[in-house]
Each structure stands twice: as structure tokens, then as C-alpha cells.
N, C-alpha and C positions, 0 to 999 in steps of 0.2 A: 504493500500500500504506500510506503515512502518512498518507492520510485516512481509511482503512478504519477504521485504531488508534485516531483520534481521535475518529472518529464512536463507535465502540465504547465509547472511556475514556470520553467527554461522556455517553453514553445511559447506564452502569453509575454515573456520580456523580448523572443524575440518578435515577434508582429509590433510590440510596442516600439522597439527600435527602429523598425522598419520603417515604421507610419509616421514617428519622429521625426525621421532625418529625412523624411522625402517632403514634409511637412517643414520642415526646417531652411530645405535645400529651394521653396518657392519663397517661406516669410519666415525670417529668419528671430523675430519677436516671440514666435508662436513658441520658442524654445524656454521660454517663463513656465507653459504650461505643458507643455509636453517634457520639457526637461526633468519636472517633477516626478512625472509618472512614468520615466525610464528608470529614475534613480530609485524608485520603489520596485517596481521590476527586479531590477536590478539588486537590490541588495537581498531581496527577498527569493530568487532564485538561485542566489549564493550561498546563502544560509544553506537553503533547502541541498545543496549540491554538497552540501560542507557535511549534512548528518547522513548522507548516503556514500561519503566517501571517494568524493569525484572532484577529486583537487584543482583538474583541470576544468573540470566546467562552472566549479565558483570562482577560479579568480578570472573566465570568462565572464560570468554575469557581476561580478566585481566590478569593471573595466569600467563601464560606464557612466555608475554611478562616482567612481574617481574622476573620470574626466570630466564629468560635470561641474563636481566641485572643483576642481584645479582651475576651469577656466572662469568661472564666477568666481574667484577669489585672485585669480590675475587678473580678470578687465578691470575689477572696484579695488585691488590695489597701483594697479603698474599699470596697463594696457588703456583704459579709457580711450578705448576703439570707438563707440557708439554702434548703435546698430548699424547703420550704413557700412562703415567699414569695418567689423568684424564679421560680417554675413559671409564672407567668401572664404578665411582662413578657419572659421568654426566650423563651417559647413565641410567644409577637405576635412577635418580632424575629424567628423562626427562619420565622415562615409571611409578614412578610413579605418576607425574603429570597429563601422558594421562588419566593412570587408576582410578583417580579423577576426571577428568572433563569430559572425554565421555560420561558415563553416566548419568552424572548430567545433559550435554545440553541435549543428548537425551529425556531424563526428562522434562524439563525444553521446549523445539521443540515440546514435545507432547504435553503438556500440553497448550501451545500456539492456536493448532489448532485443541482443543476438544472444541465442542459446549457446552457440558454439563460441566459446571463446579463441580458438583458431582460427576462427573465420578474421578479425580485426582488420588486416591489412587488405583483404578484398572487401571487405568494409569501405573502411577508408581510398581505395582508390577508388571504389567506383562513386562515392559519394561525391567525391572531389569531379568526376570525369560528370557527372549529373549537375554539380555544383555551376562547373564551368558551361556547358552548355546551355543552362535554362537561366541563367544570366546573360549570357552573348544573346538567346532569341527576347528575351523582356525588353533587354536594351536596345535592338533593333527595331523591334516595333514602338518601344515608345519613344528612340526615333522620329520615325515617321508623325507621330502626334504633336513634336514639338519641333515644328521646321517652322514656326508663327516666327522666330526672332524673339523668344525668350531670352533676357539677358544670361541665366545662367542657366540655358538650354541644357548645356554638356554636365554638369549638375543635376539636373533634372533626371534627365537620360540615363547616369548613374544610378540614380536613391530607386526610381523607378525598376530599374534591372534589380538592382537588390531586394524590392521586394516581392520582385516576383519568383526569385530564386526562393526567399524565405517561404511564399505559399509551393512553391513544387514542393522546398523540404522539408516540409511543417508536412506534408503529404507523404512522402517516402517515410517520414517516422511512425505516420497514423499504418499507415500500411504496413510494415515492420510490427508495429503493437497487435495487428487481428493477426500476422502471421504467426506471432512471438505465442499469444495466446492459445490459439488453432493447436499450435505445437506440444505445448505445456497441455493440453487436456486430450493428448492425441498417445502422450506418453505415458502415462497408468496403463492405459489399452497395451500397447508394445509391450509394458512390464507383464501384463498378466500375460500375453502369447507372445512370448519369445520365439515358438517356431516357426509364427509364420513371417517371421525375418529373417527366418534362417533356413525358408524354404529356398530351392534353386530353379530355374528357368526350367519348365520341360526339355526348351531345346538347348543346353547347355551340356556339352559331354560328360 
């Protein structure tokens, strides 16, 4: 039950990340109120990764909530950028925070709910090869949606890809969960007939 919570807390910080900085990446104000509720996410899907023993996926959902405050305690001490001119330098650091930790929990969410612990590194490559490709088609097509002459079109275009990567792998993990489960109530059965796993192909010499 305490991975269920923290597969759940990890997948709800990241859409909240996503929606964030794509949100961020149009009006860069809107980071008052969404900035909040990443760093909630955020610390709270850390925790959750902290009592399930997943060193790497808390100081993932960590990350955020640090940079948040780092950069709210540089602009009001040193930086006094204003919104105008820190809209472009926040916005790079916020995307490429996502584009560090996405995949990592993705990673990190599959690996979670593979029975096989051997399996890991076909895990992770094909997450990564899934990773990469359903970001390059997001990005292409939302693209084509902002050829208007957005000022930070190529911004756009980014947070945009990101989150559509985050909905495929928010999907590959749901998927992975009915498998993971299927499997676990698929294995009493196996335990009680062992032979019939240990039967052989008729046409097998």
C-alpha cells in the first residue's frame, strides 16, 4: 500500500510540474501560484519516496521544491530581475529541471513495479528510447501550433513536449501497474500447479 501512495504522490508532482512550467514558460507570474503547488508536490512525494526507500526518487521530487526556494531567495536578495527579465532565465532552469527529473521518476515508477528485478536495465533503456521519442512527436506538433510568432515560441514548444512525454509516461506506468498486478495474482495459481510450467511442447523432441 506504501508504494501505491508513492507511485500516486510521484505521478501527481509530476503532471504538476509539467503544467507548471508550461504554464510558466507562457506567464511567467503565474509561478507565485503554481510555484507553490510544485513545492508541495514536491516535498511531499519525497517524503513518500524516503519511507519506501527510493533514495533516488526523493531527492528527484526534492529538486524542485529546492529550486524554488533558491530562486525566490536570490531575486529578493541579489537578482531583483523583475518579472520581465527573469521570465527567460527561470523558465531554462524550470525546463531544465523537468528534463532531469521526468525521466529519472519515470525510471525510477518502472522500476518500482517490475516483478523481475533483472529486468532494470531493459527497463530503463526502453523507457528512455519511449522517453525520447514521445517528446520529439509533442514537440513537433506543438510546433506547428505555435508558428503565430510567440515570443518564447521555442519555450513553449519545449514545456509543451515535456508534457506530453509526462502523459505517455504517466501511461507506461499505469500500464506497468495492471501488468505488475495481473502478474502478482497470476502467481498463487503457478505456485499451486507447478507442472503445468513444467509441461513441454508436444512438438518438442
Amino acid at each position: 500500500m506504501t508504494k501505491i501512495i508513492c507511485i500516486v504522490l510521484c505521478s501527481v508532482h509530476l503532471l504538476a510540474m509539467g503544467i507548471s512550467t508550461l504554464i510558466a514558460a507562457y506567464e511567467i507570474e503565474s509561478i507565485l501560484v503554481t510555484g507553490v503547488i510544485c513545492t508541495a508536490t514536491g516535498i511531499i512525494s519525497g517524503i513518500s519516496a524516503l519511507v519506501c526507500g527510493r533514495w533516488t526518487l526523493a531527492a528527484v521530487g526534492f529538486m524542485a521544491p529546492a529550486i524554488a526556494a533558491s530562486l525566490v531567495i536570490l531575486e529578493n536578495s541579489s537578482f531583483h530581475l523583475g518579472p520581465q527579465r527573469a521570465a527567460l532565465p527561470f523558465t531554462i532552469i524550470f525546463l531544465i529541471n523537468q528534463a532531469i527529473a521526468l525521466p529519472t521518476m519515470l525510471v525510477q515508477l518502472r522500476l518500482m513495479l517490475e516483478l523481475n528485478p533483472q529486468a532494470s536495465r531493459q527497463i530503463t533503456l526502453r523507457t528512455l528510447m519511449i522517453s525520447v521519442t514521445a517528446f520529439a512527436v509533442c514537440s513537433a506538433i506543438a510546433r506547428l501550433f505555435l508558428q503565430s510568432g510567440h515570443g518564447r515560441a521555442l519555450l513553449m514548444t519545449i514545456a509543451l513536449g515535456l508534457v506530453g512525454l509526462t502523459i505517455v509516461g504517466l501511461g507506461l506506468v499505469v500500464y506497468s501497474a495492471i501488468r505488475s498486478r495481473r502478474g502478482t495474482e497470476e502467481l498463487p495459481e503457478r505456485e499451486a500447479n507447478p507442472e503445468a510450467d513444467a509441461m513441454e511442447s508436444p512438438f518438442d523432441d
